[in-house]
DONU-799525 format. One record per residue (C-alpha): residue in one letter; x, y, z. Coordinates in nm, 4 decimals, always signed. Example, Ala and Ser with C-alpha at 12.3 -4.5 7.8 and 13.67 -1.06 7.14 Angstrom:
{A; {+1.2300; -0.4500; +0.7800}}
{S; {+1.3670; -0.1060; +0.7140}}
***
This chain:
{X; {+0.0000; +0.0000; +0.0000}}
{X; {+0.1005; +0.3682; -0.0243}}
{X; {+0.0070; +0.4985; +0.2975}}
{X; {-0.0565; +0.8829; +0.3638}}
{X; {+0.0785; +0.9834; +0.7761}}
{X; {-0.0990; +1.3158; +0.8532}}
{X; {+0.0811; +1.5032; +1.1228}}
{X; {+0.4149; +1.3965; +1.2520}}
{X; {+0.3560; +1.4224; +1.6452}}
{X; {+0.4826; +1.1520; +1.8429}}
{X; {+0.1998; +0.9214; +1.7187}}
{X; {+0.2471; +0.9777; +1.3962}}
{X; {+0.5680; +0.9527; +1.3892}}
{X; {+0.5094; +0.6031; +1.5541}}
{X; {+0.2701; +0.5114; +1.2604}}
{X; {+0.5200; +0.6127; +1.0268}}
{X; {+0.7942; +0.3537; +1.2574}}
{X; {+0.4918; +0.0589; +1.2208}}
{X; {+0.4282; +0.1568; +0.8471}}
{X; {+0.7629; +0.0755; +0.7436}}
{X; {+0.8280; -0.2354; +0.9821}}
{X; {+0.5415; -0.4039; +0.8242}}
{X; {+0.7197; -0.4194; +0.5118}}
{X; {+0.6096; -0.3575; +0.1531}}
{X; {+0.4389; -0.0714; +0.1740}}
{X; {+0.5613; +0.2934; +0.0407}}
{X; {+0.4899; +0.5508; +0.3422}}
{X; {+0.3939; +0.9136; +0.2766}}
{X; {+0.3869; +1.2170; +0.4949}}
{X; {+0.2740; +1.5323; +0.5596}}
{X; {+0.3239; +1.8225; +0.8129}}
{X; {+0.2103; +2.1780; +0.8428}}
{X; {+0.5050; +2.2155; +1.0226}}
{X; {+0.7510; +2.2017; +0.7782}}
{X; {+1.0935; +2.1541; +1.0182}}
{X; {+0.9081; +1.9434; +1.1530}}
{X; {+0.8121; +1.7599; +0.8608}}
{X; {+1.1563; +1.7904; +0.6672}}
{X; {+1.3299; +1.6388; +1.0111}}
{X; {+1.0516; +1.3633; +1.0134}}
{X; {+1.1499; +1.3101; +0.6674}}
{X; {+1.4872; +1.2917; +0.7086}}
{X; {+1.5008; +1.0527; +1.0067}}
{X; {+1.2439; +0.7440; +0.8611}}
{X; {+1.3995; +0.8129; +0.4835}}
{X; {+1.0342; +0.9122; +0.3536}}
{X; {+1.1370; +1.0761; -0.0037}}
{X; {+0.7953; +1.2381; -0.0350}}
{X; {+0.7176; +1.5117; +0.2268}}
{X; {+0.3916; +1.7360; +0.2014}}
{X; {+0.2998; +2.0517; +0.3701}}
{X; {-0.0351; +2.0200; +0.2505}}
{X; {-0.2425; +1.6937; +0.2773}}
{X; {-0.4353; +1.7942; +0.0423}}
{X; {-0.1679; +1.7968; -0.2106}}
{X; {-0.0261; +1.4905; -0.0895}}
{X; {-0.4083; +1.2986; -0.1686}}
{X; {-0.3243; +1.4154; -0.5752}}
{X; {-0.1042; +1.1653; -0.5798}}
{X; {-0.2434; +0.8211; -0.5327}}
{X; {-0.2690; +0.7705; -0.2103}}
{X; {-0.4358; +0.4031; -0.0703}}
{X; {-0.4397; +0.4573; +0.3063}}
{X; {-0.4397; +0.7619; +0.5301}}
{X; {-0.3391; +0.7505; +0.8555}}
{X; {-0.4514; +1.0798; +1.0229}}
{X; {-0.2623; +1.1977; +1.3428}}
{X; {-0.3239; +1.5673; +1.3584}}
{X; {-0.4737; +1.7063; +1.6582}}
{X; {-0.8360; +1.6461; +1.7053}}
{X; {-1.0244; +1.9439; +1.6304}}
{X; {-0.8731; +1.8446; +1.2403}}
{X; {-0.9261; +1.5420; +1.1881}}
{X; {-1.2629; +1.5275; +1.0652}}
{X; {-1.1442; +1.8020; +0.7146}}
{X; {-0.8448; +1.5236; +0.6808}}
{X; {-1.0206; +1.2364; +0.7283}}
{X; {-1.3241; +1.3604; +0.4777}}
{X; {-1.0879; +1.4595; +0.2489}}
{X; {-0.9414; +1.1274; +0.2623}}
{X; {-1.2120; +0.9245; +0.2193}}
{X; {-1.3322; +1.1661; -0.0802}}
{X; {-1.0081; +1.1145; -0.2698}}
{X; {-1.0728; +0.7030; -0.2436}}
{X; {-0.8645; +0.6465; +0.0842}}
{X; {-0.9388; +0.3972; +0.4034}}
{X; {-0.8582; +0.5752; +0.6939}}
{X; {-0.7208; +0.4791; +1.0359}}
{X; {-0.7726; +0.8280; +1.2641}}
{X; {-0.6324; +0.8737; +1.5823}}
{X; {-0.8543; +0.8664; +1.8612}}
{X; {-1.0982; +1.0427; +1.9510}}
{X; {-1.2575; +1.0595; +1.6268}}
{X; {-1.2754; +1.3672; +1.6298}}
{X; {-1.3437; +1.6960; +1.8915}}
{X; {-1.6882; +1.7571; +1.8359}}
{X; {-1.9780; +1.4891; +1.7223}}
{X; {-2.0754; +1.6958; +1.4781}}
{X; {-1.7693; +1.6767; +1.2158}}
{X; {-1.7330; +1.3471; +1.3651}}
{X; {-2.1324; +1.2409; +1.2229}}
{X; {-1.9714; +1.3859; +0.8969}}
{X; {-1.6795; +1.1581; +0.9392}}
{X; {-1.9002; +0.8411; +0.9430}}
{X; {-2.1352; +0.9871; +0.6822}}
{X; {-1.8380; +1.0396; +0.4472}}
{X; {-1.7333; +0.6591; +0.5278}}
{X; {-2.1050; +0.5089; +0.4126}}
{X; {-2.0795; +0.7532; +0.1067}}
{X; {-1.7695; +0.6593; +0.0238}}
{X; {-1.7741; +0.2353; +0.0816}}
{X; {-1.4569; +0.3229; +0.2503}}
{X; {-1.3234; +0.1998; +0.5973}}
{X; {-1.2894; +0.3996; +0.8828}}
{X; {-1.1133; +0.3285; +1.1891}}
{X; {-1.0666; +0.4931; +1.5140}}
{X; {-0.6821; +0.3904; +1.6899}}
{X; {-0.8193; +0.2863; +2.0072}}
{X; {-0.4864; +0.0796; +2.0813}}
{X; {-0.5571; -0.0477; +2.3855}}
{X; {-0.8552; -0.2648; +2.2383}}
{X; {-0.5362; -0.4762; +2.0790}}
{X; {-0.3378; -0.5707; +2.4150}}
{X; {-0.3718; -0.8977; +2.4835}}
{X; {-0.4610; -0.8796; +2.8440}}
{X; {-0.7888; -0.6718; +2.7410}}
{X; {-0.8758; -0.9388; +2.5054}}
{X; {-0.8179; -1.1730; +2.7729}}
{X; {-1.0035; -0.9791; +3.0300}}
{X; {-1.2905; -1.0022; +2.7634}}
{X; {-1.2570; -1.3688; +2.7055}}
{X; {-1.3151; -1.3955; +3.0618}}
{X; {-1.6243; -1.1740; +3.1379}}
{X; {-1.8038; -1.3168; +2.8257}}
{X; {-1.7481; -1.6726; +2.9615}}
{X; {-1.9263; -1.6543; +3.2673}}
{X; {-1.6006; -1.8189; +3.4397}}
{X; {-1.6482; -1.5850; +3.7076}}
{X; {-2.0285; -1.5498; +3.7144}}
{X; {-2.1743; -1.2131; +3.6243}}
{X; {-1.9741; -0.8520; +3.5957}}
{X; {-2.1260; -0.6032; +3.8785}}
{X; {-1.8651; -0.3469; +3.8754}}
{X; {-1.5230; -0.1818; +3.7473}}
{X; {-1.2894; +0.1110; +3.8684}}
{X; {-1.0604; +0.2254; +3.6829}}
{X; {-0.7397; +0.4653; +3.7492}}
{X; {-0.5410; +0.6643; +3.5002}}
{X; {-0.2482; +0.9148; +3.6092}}
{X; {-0.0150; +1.0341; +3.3137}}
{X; {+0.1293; +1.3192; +3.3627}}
{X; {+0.3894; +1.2404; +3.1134}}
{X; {+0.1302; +1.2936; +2.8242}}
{X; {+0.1764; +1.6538; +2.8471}}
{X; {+0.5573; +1.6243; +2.8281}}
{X; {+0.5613; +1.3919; +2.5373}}
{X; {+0.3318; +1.5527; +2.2857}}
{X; {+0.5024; +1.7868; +2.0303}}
{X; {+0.2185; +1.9884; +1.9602}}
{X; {+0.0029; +2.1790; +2.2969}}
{X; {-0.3451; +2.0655; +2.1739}}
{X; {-0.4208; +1.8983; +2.4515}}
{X; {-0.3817; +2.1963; +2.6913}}
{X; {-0.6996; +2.3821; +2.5291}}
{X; {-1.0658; +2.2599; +2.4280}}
{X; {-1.0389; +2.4512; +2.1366}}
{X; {-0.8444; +2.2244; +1.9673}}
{X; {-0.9582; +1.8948; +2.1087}}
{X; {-0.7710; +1.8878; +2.4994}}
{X; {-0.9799; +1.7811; +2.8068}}
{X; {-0.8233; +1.4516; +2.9723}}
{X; {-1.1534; +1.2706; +2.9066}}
{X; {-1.1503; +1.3151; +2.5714}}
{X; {-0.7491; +1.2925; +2.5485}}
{X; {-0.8046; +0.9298; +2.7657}}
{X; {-1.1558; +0.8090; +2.5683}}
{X; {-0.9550; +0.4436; +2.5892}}
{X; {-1.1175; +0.4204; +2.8820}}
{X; {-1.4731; +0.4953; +2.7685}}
{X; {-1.3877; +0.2723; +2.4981}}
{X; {-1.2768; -0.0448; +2.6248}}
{X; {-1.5696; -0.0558; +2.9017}}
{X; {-1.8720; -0.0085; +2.6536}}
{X; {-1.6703; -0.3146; +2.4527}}
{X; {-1.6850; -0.5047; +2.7515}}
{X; {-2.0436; -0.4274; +2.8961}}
{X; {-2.2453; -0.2834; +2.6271}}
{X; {-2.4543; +0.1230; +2.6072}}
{X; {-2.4951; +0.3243; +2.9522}}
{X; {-2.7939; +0.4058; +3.1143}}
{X; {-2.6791; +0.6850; +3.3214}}
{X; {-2.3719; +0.8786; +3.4194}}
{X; {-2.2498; +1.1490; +3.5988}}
{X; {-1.9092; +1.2953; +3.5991}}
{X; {-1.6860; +1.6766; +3.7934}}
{X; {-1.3805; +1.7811; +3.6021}}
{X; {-1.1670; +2.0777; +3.6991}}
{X; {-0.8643; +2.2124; +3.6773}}
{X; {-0.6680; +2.1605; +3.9986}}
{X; {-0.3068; +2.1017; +3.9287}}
{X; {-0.1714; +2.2164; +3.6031}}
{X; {-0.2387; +2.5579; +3.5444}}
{X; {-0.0738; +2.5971; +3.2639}}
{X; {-0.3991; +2.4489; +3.0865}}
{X; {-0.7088; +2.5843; +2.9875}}
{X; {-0.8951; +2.2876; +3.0279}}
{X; {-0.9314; +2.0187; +3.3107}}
{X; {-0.6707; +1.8016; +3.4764}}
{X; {-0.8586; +1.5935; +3.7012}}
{X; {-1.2300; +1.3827; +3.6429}}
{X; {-1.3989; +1.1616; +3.7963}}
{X; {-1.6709; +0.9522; +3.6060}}
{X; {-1.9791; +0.7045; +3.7676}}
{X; {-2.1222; +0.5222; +3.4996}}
{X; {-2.4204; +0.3025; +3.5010}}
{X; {-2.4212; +0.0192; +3.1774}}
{X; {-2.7856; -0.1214; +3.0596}}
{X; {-2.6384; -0.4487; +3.1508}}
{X; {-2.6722; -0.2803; +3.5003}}
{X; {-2.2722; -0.3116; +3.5373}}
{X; {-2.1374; +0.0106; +3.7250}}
{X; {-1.8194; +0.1273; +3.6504}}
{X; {-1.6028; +0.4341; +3.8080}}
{X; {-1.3035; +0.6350; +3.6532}}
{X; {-1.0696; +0.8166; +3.7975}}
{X; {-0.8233; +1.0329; +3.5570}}
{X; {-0.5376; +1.2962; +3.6300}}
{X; {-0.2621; +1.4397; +3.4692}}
{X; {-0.1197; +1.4649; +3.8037}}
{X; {+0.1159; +1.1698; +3.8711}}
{X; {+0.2134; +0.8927; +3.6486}}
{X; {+0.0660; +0.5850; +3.7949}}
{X; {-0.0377; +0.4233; +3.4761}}
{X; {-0.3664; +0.2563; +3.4580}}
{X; {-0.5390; -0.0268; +3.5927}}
{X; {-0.9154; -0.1816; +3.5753}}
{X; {-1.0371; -0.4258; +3.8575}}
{X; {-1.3842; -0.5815; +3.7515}}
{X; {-1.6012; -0.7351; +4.0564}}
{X; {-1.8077; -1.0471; +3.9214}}
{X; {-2.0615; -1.2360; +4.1251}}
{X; {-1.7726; -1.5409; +4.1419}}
{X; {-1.4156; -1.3382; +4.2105}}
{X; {-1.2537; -1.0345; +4.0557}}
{X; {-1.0274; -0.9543; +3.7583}}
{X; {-0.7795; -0.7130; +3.7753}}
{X; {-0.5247; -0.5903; +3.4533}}
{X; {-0.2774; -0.3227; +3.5057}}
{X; {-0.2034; -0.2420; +3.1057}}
{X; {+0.1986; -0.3013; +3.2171}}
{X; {+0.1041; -0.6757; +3.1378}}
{X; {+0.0033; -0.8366; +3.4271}}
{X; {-0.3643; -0.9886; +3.4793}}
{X; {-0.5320; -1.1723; +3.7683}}
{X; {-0.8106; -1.3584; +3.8233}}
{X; {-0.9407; -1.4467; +4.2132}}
{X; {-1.1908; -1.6149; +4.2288}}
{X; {-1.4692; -1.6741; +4.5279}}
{X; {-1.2926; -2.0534; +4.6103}}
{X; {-0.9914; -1.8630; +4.6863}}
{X; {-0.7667; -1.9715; +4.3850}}
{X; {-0.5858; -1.7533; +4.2214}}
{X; {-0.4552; -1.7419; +3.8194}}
{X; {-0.1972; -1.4708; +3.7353}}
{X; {-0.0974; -1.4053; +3.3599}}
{X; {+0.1657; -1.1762; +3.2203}}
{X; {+0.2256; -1.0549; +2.8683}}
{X; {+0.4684; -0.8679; +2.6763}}
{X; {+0.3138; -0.5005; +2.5830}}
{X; {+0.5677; -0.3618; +2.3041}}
{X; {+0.3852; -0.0013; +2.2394}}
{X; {+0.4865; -0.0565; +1.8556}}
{X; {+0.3488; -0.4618; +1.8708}}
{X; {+0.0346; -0.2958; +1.9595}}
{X; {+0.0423; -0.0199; +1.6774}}
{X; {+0.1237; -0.2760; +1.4612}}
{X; {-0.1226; -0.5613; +1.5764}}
{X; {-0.3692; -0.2393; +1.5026}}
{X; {-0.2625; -0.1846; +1.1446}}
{X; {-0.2701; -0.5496; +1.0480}}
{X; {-0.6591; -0.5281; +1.2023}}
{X; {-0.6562; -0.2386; +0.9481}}
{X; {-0.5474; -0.3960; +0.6761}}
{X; {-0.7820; -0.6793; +0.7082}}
{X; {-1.0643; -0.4573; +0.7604}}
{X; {-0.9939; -0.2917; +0.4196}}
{X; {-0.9466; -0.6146; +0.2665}}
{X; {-1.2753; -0.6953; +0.3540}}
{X; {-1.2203; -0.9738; +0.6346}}
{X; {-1.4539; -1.0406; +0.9012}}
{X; {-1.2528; -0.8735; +1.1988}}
{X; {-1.3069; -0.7130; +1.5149}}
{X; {-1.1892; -0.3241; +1.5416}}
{X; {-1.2985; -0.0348; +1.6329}}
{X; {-1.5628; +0.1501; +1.3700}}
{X; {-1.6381; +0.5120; +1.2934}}
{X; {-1.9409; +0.4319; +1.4401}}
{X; {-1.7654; +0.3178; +1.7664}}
{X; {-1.5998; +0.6179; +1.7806}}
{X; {-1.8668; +0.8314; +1.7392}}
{X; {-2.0419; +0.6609; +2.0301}}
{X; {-1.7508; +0.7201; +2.2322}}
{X; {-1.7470; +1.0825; +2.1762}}
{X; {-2.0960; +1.1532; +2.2531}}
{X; {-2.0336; +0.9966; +2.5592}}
{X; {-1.7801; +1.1861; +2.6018}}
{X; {-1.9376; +1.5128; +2.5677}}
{X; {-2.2597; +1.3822; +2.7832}}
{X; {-2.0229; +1.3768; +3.0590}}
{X; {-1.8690; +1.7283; +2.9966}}
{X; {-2.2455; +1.8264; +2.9972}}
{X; {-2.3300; +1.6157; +3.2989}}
{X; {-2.0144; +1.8071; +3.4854}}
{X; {-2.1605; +2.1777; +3.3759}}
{X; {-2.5177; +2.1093; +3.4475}}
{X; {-2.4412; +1.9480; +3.7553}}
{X; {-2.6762; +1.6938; +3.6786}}
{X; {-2.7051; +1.3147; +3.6419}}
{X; {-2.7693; +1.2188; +3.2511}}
{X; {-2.9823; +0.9565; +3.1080}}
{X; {-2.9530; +0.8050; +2.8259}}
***
C-alpha cells in the first residue's frame, strides 16, 4: 500500500515507525510544520514530504493515517475518504460529534473503511479480560474502577493541543480508551455522571482531574478516575458475582476467584506490537475480512459519551440516556 501519515507528532511519527516495519508498503507524509516535517522526513527516509495533505491525496494515495490534533481530523479524514482512501484516525474521532457524524457519513458515502486507533482494544490482556467476562467463568460482571495518572502525556506531545478545548484537549476526551474499552466489555450506559476541573496544572485551559460514575444497561457500574497529576499508569479491577479480575495495562492480569484460587498471567506489551497488531486489524478490515476493530461508528459513540459527561459536569446533573 502507499500509505498517507498526517501530522508527525509523536503518534504519527510512531505510525510512520509501524508503516515501514510491516514491510512492503511505500509511506507518505505530511506536516504543516515544515521543520518538523523535513526532520521527520529525514530521520524514517520518507522521499515524499507534504505541507499540505491535500496535495499529498493528488497523488495516489491508498491509506491515510490521520494523526493531527483532534479538532482536524474530521477536514483530513473527509478529504481522505473523498479522494478514495481507508482511513485509520487517531482517537478520539474527532473533537466535536458533529464533524465526527460527517466523518461516518463520508465513510457510508464513500464504501470506505474507517477506523478509530483505540490501541488499547489490541493488548492482549484486554482481550483476555474479555474472554473472561463473556465466559461466565467468574459469574456475572457487577462493577469496574478504573485509574489513570499520566502526567507524562503533556511532556511527550510535540504539539500543545491537549492543553486547550479549542483544539480537542480535556483529559476525558485525550483518555476516551477508557470509555472505549468498558462499553466493549459491557455494552450502552444508562446513566452517568461525571466533575472535572482544573486543579493542578495551570498551565492548561482545560481540566486536569475527572472523575466519572457510569451506570451500563447491563446494570454493570463502573467508576473512573483520571489525572494528569502523577504517572501511575492505569489499571481496571472488575467485581463479578464469582471473584474479581484485575489488569494493570503493564502486562500483568489476575483472576481471584470466590474458592480462593488464584490465576496470574503476564504478557509482553511492546507499544509498537500494539500499533502494529492495530494496522494489520486495518489492513484486514480494508481487505474486507470479518474482523473485530474499532468503527467510525464506535468512535462516534464514544465521543458523545464523552461530551454527555462534559455536559453532565456543567449542568451538575445526572444524565440519562
Amino acid at each position: 500500500m502507499r500509505v498517507l501519515v498526517i501530522g508527525t507528532g509523536s503518534i504519527g511519527r510512531r505510525h510512520i515507525d509501524v508503516v515501514q516495519s510491516a514491510g512492503g508498503h511505500e509511506v507518505v507524509i505530511c506536516e504543516v510544520d515544515k521543520s518538523n516535517a523535513d526532520e521527520a522526513g529525514e530521520k524514517y527516509g520518507v522521499s515524499e514530504v507534504f505541507y499540505d495533505y491535500k496535495e499529498a491525496l493528488k497523488t495516489d494515495i491508498d491509506v491515510a493515517i490521520v494523526c493531527t490534533p483532534n479538532a482536524y481530523h474530521a477536514d483530513a479524514t473527509i478529504a481522505a475518504l473523498e479522494a478514495g482512501c481507508d482511513v485509520l484516525v487517531e482517537k478520539p474521532i474527532d473533537s466535536n460529534t458533529k464533524d465526527a457524524k460527517a466523518m461516518v457519513e463520508a465513510a457510508e458515502r464513500t464504501g470506505r473503511t474507517l477506523m478509530v486507533g483505540y490501541t488499547l482494544r489490541v493488548y492482549p490482556g484486554v482481550e483476555e479480560l474479555k474472554g473472561i467476562l463473556s465466559s461466565g467463568i467468574i459469574g456475572k460482571p457487577v462493577s469496574a474502577r478504573v485509574t489513570l495518572s499520566a502526567a507524562v502525556t503533556l511532556v511527550l506531545n510535540k504539539s500543545d493541543y491537549r492543553r486547550k478545548y479549542e483544539t480537542g484537549g480535556g483529559i476525558i476526551y485525550d483518555y476516551s480508551h477508557e470509555i472505549d474499552y468498558l462499553r466493549y466489555f459491557f455494552g450502552d450506559i444508562k446513566r452517568y455522571a461525571c466533575f472535572v476541573d482544573l486543579q493542578v496544572k495551570k498551565e492548561l485551559t482545560c481540566d486536569d482531574v475527572a472523575e466519572i460514575i457510569l451506570q451500563y444497561k447491563s446494570g454493570v457500574m463502573a467508576s473512573i478516575h483520571m489525572d494528569y497529576v502523577l504517572d501511575g499508569g492505569r489499571t481496571i479491577t472488575v467485581i463479578c458475582e464469582n471473584g474479581m479480575v484485575e489488569y494493570d495495562f503493564n502486562g500483568n492480569l489476575r483472576v481471584e476467584k470466590s474458592d480462593g484460587s488464584v490465576d496470574e498471567i503476564k504478557y509482553d506489551n511492546v507499544r509498537n506490537t500494539l500499533f502494529g497488531k492495530q494496522f494489520e486489524l486495518f489492513a484486514k478490515a480494508r481487505a474486507g475480512e470479518d474482523v473485530s476493530y474499532v468503527t467510525g461508528e464506535d468512535g462516534l459513540a464514544v465521543l458523545q459519551i464523552c461530551e454527555n459527561l462534559y455536559e453532565a459536569n456543567a449542568s451538575n446533573i445526572v444524565g440519562l440516556v
